[in-house]
Residue, then its C-alpha position, 0 to 999 in steps of 0.5 A: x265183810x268186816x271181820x274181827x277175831x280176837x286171841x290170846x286170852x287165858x288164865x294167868x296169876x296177879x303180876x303176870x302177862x298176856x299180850x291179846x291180838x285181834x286179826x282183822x278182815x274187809x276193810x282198810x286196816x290203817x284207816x279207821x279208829x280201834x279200841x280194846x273193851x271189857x266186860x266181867x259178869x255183872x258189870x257193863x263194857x268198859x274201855x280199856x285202851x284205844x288208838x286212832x289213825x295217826x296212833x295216837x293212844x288213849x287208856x282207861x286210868x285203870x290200866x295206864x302204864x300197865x296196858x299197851x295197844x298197839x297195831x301192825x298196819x302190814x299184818x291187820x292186826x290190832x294188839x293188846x300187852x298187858x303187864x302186871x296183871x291183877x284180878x279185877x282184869x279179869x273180863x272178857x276182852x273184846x276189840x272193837x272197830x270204829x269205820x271213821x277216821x275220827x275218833x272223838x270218844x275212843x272209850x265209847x263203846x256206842x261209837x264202835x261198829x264192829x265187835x269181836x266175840x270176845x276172848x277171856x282174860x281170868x287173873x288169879x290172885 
């Protein structure tokens, strides 16, 4: 049974950082295409970053050079640093898996089959 867990969330002030990780559970880590999503109160689930197979990564404008995903194929863990933090971070964070090594659209949240619950990410200015 896929099984994904995120943490690392918190409270943090503009500038700060938090590095998020998603442990992962019931498949073949290396294999299929992940992402890192977002949703704050009233707005839809964006992508935010987004890595394939090979590692090849792909980020929202918003937090191009800002934003790192990474993963560690050892421990099943995918990640999420974030540096220079600003309120309109603030969302909940989710990862989110993809069971295929084809990742066409890595921002799309309807390409994914397996959600996390989520974990808060709040900025304050």
């Amino acid at each position: 049974q896929v099984q994904l867990a995120e943490s690392g969330g918190g409270s943090v002030q503009t500038g700060g950082s938090l590095r998020l990780s998603c442990s992962t559970s019931g498949y073949t880590f290396s294999t299929y295409c992940m992402a890192w999503f977002r949703q704050a109160p009233g707005k839809e689930r964006e992508g935010v970053a987004g890595i394939d197979t090979d590692g090849t990564t792909t980020y929202a404008n918003s937090v191009k050079g800002r934003f790192t995903i990474s993963k560690d194929n050892v421990k099943n863990t995918l990640y999420l640093t974030m540096d220079i933090l600003r309120p309109e971070d603030s969302a909940r964070y989710y990862c989110a898996l993809r069971l295929s090594n084809y990742c066409p659209r890595p921002m799309h949240p309807v390409d994914y089959n397996h959600w996390g619950q989520g974990t808060q990410v709040t900025v304050s200015s």
